[in-house]
C-alpha positions as CSV (number, residue, x, y, z in Angstrom):
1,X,26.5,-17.0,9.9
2,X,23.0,-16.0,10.3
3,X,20.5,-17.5,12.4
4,X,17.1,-19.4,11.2
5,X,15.1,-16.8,12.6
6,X,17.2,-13.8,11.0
7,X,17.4,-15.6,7.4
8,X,13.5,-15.9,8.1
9,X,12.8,-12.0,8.8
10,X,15.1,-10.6,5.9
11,X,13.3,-13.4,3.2
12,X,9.9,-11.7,4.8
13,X,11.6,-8.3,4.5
14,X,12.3,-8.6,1.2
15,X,9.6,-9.9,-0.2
16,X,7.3,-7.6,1.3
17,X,8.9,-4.8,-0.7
18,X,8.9,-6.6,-3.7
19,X,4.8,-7.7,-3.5
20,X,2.9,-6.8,-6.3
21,X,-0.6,-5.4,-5.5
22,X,-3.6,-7.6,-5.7
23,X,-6.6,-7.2,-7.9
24,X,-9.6,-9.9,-8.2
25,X,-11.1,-10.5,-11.5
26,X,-14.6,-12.2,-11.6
27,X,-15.6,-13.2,-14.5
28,X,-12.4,-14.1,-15.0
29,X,-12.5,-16.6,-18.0
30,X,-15.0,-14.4,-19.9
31,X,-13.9,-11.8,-22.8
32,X,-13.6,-8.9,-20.8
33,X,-12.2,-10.6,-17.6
34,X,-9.4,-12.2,-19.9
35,X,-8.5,-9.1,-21.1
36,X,-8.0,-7.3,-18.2
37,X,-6.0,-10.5,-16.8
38,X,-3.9,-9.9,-19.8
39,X,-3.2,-6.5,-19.5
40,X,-2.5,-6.4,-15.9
41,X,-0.4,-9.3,-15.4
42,X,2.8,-8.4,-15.2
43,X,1.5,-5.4,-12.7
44,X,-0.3,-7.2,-10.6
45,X,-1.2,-10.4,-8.3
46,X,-4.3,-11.6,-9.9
47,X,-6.8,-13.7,-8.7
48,X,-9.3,-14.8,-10.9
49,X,-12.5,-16.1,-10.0
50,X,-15.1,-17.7,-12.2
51,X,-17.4,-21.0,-12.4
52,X,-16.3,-24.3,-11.8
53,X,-15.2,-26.1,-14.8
54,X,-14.4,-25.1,-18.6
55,X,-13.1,-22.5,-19.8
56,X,-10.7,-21.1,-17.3
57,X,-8.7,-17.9,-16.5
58,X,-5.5,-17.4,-18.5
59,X,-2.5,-18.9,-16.2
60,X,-1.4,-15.2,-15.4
61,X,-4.1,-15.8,-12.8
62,X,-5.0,-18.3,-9.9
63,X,-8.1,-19.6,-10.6
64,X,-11.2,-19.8,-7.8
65,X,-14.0,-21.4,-8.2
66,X,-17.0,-19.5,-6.7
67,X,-21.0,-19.8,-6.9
68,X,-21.2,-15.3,-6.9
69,X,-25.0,-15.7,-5.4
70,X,-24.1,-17.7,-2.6
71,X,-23.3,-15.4,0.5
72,X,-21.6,-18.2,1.8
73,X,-19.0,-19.3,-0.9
74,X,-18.6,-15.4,-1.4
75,X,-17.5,-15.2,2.4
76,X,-15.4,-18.6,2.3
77,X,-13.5,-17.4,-1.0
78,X,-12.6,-13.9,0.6
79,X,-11.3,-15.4,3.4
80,X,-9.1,-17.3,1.5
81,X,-7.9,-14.8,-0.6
82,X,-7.1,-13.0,3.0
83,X,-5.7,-16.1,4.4
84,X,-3.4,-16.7,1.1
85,X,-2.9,-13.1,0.5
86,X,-3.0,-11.2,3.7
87,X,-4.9,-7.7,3.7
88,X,-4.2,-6.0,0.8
89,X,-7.3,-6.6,-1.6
């Protein structure tokens, strides 16, 4: 029987070979962004980001809400995307 830690390194083993590369989309609940959300989903990780509120990305993406000319909420929704998604913008 395998140990916790063992079962934990081959679930991050194989996941790691099976991640999908990441693109982010802003604009994301616009024409063009929807688009491209569309014809990359089942490619890619996407993460979407757009304005708070109605309308939204298409589900193929996870939505973030950003203010793009604020440095700040820029800066915070990278280091999220890091956090959540490691380093492989």
């Amino acid at each position: 029987m395998k140990s916790l830690m063992e079962t934990k390194l081959t679930a991050q083993s194989n996941s790691a070979n099976t991640l999908k590369p990441l693109i982010v989309v802003s604009g994301s609940s616009g024409l063009i962004g929807t688009a491209v959300i569309k014809a990359l989903a089942g490619r890619y990780t996407i993460v979407g980001l757009d304005n708070k509120g109605y309308p939204y990305p298409p589900p193929e993406a996870e939505c973030v809400t950003i203010d793009i000319t604020s440095e700040e909420d820029v800066q915070r929704v990278f280091g999220e995307i890091r956090q959540k998604h490691g380093g492989r913008i």
